[in-house]
N, C-alpha and C positions, 0 to 999 in steps of 0.2 A: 672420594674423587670419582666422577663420570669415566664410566669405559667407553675406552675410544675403538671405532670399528673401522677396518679399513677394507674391507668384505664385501663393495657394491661389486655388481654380477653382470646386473641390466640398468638403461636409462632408458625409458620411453614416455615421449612426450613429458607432461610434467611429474611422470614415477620415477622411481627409482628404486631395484630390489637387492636388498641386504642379506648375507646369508651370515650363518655361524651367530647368532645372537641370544641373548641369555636373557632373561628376566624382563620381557616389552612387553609392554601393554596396549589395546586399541585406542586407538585413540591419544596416544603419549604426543607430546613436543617433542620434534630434532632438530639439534643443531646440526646442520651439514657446513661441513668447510671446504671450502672450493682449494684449489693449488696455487691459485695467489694468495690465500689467506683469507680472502673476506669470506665471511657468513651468510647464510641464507638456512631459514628454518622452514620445519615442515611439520607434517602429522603422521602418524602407524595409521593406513588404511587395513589393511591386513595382516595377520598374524597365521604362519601355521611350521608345526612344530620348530625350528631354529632359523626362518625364516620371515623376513617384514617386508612389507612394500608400503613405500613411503611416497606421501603426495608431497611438493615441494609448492610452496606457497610463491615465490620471486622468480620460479621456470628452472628449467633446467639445461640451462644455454651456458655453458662454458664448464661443466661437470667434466671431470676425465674422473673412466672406472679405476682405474689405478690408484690415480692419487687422491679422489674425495675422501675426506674423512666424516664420519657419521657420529655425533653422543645423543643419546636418549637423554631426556632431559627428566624423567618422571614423575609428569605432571601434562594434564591437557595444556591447551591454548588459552590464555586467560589477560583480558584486559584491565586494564587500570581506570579504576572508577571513582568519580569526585564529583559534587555539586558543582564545582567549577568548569567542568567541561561546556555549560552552558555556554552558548555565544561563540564554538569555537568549532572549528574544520577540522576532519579526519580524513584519514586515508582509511581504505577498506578492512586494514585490519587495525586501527583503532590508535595510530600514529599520528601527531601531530602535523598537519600541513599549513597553516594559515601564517606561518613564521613566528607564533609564539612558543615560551617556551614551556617543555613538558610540564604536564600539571600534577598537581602533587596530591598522589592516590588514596584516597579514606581506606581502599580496598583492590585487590585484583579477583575476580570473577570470570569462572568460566564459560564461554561464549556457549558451549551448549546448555547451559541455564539446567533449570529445575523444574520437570514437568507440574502442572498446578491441580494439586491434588480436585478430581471431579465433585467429592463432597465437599470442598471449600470452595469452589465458586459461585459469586453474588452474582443475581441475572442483570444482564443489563439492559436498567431501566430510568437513564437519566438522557438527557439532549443534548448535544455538541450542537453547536451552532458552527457551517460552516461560510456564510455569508453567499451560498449559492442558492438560489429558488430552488432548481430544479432537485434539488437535494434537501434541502430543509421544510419544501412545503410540501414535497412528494413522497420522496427516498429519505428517509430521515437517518440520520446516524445517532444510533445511540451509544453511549456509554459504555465502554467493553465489547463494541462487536468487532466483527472482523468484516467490512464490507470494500471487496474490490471494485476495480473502474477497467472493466475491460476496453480497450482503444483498438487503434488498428495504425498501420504505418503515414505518416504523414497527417495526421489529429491529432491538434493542439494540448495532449494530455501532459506535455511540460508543462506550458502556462497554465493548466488547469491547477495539477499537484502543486505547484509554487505558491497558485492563489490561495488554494487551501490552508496552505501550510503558513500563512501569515495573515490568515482571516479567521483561520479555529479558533474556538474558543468555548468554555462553558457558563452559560447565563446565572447560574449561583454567586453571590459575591463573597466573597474571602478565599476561593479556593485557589491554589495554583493549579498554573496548568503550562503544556512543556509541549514540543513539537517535536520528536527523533525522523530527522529524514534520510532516508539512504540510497544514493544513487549508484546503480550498478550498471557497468559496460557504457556507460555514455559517452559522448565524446569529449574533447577538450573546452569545444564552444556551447553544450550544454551546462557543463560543468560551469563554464563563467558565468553562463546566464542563470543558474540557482544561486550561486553564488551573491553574484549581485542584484539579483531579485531580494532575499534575506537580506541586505544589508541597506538597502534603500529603502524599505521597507519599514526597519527599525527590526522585523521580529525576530533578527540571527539574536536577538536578546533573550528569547525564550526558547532557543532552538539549540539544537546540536546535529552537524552536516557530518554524514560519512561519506565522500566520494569513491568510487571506483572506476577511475576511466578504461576505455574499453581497448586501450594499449596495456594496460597491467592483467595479471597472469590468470588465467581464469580462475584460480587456487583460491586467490585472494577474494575473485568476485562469487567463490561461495561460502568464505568466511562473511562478509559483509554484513547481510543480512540477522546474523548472527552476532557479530559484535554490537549492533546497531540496538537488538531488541533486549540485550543483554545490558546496555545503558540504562532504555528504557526499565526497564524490571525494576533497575538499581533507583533511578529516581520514580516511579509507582511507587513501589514498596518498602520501602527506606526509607521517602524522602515525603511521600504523602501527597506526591505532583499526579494529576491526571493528565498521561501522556499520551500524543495523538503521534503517531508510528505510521512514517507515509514510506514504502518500498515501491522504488521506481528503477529500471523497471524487471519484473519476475520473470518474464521472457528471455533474457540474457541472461539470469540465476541458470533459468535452466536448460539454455543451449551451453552455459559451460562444465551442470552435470551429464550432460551427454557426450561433453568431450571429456572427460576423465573418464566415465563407466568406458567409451570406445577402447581409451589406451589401458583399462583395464580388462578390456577383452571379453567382457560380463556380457550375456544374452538381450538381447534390446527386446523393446517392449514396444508399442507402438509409438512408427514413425521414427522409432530408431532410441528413443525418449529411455531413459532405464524402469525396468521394472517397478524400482522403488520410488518413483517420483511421488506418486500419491504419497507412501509416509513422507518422502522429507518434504513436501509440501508441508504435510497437516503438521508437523515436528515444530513448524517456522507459524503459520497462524494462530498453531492453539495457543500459545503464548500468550496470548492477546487475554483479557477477560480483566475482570476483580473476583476480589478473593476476599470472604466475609471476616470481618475486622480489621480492614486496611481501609485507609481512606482512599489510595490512592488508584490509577486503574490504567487498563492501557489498552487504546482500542487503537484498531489496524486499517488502514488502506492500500494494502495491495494493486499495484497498477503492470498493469500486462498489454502487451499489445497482440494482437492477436492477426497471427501470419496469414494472408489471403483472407484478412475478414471473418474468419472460420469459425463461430461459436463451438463448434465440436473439438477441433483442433483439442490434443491431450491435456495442453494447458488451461484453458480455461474453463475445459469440462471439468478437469480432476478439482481445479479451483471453487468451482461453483458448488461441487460435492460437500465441499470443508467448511467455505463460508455461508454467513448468512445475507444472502443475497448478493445482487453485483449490478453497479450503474453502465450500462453501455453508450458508448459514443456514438453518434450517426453519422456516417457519411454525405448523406442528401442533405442531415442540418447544415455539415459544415461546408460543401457545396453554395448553397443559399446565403452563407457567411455570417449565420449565424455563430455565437461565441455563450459560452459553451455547447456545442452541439449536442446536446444531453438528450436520447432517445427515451423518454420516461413511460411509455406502455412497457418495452421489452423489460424495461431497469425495474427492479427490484428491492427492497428494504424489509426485511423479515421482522425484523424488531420494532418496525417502525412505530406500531401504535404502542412500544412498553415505554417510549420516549415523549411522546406528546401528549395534548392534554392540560385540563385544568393544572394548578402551581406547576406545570412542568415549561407546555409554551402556552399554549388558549386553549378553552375548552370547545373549541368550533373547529380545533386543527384536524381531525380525522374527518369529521362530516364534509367540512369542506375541499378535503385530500379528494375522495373519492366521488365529490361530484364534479373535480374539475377533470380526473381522471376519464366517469363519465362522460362529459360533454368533451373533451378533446376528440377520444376513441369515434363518437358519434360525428364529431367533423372530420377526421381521418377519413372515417367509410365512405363520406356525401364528396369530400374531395375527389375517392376512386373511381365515383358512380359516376361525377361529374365528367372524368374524363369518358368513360365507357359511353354515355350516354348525353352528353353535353348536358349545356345550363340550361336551359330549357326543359329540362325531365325534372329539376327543382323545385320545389314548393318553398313558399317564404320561410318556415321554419327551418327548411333544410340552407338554404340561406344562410339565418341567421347562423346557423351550428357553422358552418362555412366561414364565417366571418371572424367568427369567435376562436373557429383553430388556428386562422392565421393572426391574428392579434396577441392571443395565447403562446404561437412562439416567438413573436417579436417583442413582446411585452415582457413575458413571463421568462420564458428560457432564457431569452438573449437580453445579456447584460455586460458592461466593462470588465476588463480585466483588474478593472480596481473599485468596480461598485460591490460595496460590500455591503450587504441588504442587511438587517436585522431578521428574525424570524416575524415579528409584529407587521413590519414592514411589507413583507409575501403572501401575507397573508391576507392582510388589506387589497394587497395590488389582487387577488385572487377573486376576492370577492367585488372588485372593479369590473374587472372581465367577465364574472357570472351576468352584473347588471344587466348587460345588452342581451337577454335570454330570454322566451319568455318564463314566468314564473310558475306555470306551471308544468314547467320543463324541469324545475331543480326539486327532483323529487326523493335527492340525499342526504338536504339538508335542514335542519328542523323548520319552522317560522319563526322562532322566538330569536334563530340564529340571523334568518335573512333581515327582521327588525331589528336588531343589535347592531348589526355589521356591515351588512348593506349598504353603498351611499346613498346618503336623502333623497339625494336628486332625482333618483333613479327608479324608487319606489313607486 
């Protein structure tokens, strides 16, 4: 029988500290019992000698130190895992919301998972197709990475995440593949709009939604992420499904560890952020990868928005440190109204060429990556000069490059919210765009490519 403790001291913010306690563990399950009777559970953040402070996941709003009663539960946090979770809505910590009923567990697993042993990880070197140019024919996501989408307040990185998340997919036939999405601190009418973006879509069939709206306890919105890749894991490597793992948004993760490290009273680190952000950050990515002999894999997008625009700002520095690479948003695209305003010189893909390529997409996909990179960059600068020194200081080539950046983002970048491009598809439109150049301007890409793939007309 659980010992029951009636020993709370302090309640602050969502803590609460127990004194007199015998045999607790970091990190243990509590049940707390309120003086009407209902429950509300929590975790051991701290331990020292006959004392715990306990986080409370559902707040700590109607607690009397008197009469709460406190049982260890002796056991982490651990959700209930099932193949059947597919197609179905969570709450933050991994509760039913969609009005059906609980599913029935193969297993329960502990949300902080199993670090992945460094000598068993496979590199990743295969292609997600996510049906966006500016990502498939630039930025590529491969297979096991970890590659965030840093935004900024008011750009479109909902619509972006949703489209992802029912456009992924990988170009192998027979393999499954699954979508874990996890929404944190959002609002109510965000929450509707993933909601029914997945389900008009059809792809809440390959998907499993954790919500966390930004009226529940911050407790909850940093189990979340946690329950969420802890799914994931189960169907990876269990289940043989290559999971695409979209966390929206990590901004809100971590303005509510800096309201708990506050009411824990911990020394803040910059901008007030706790010291240990870096690990729990890399704690929550490294997750991410494959692991040799498994089929299955789990790669990550991380979406942050990033407060006054700040590339530096602690979040998406310490971010950029862990991952490999990171897509940035632009404000000037989405200004101009372009959709997705995807800044692809700043934007990033580290892995990009271990995913493309001969049997992977084409064998023109890298040469042609970086000459369209090339010729953009070179219209970007003829644009700047243009302004400094008007059209007239232009020569026809400079022109032509002129012509081609703007066509390049209305072409290339901006696309529907429901154009879902093939990878074959971007790359054609790519080497469309190069046509109008002259040809011995494209000095990144082979000849035998510009004969091949080129259109005729244009030769």
């Amino acid at each position: 029988m659980q010992k029951e403790y009636r020993s709370v001291t302090e309640i602050s913010g969502p803590l609460i500290l127990v004194n007199q306690v015998e045999g607790v563990k970091y990190d243990e399950l509590v049940e707390i019992e309120m003086p009407s009777g209902k429950l509300r559970s929590g975790k051991v953040l701290e331990i020292s000698t006959d004392t715990a402070l306990i986080q409370v996941f559902e707040g700590t709003e109607g607690l009397d130190i008197g009469l709460t009663k406190i049982r260890f539960k002796g056991k982490s946090l651990e959700i209930p895992v099932a193949k059947e979770m597919m197609g179905r809505v969570f709450n933050g910590l991994g509760k039913p919301i969609d009005g059906a009923p609980d599913i029935l567990p193969e297993k329960s697993l502990d949300i902080n998972g199993e670090p992945i042993n460094p000598y068993a990880r496979d590199y990743p070197n295969d292609f997600i197709q996510t049906g966006i140019s500016s990502i498939d024919g630039l930025n590529t996501l491969s297979r096991g990475q970890k590659l965030p989408i840093f935004s900024g307040a008011g750009l479109p990185h909902s619509q972006l995440a949703a489209q992802i998340a029912h456009q992924a997919t990988v170009l192998k036939k027979g393999e499954s593949f699954a979508v874990v999405f996890a929404a944190m601190g959002i609002t109510f009418e965000e929450a509707e709009f993933f909601m029914e973006s997945f389900r008009e879509t059809g792809a809440i069939e390959n998907a499993v939604l954790f919500i966390n709206l930004a009226s529940d306890p911050a407790i909850e919105r940093i189990a979340t992420p946690r329950v969420a890749l802890t799914c994931a894991e189960f169907l990876a490597f269990e289940k043989d499904t290559h999971v695409l793992v979209i966390l929206t948004d990590m901004t809100n993760y971590c303005e509510s560890l800096r309201e708990v490290s506050a009411a824990r009273k911990e020394v803040p680190g910059r901008r007030g952020y706790p010291g240990y952000l870096y690990t729990d950050l890399a704690m929550l990515y490294e997750r991410a990868g494959r692991i040799k002999g498994k089929k299955g894999s789990i790669t990550t997008i991380p979406i942050l928005t990033m407060p006054e625009d700040d590339k530096t700002h602690p979040i998406p520095d310490l971010t950029g440190y862990i991952t490999e690479g990171q897509l940035i948003l632009s404000r000037e695209l989405h200004r101009k109204g372009i959709y997705p305003p995807m800044d692809v010189m700043p934007s990033l893909s580290r892995l990009k060429d271990k995913g493309i390529g001969a049997h992977k997409t084409r064998e023109d996909h890298s040469d042609l990556s970086n000459q369209l990179f090339a010729a953009y960059a070179r219209g970007r600068d003829v644009r700047e000069l243009m302004v400094v020194l008007g059209e007239g200081a232009l020569n026809d080539v400079d022109k032509q490059f002129l012509r081609f950046a703007d066509e390049f983002e209305d072409q290339y970048i901006r696309q529907g919210v429901s154009d879902n491009r093939t990878v074959f598809e971007t790359l054609d439109l790519g080497w469309k765009l190069l046509a109008q150049l002259p040809r011995e301007e494209l000095k990144r890409v082979k000849q035998s490519e510009i004969d091949k793939y080129m259109p005729k007309e244009s030769k």
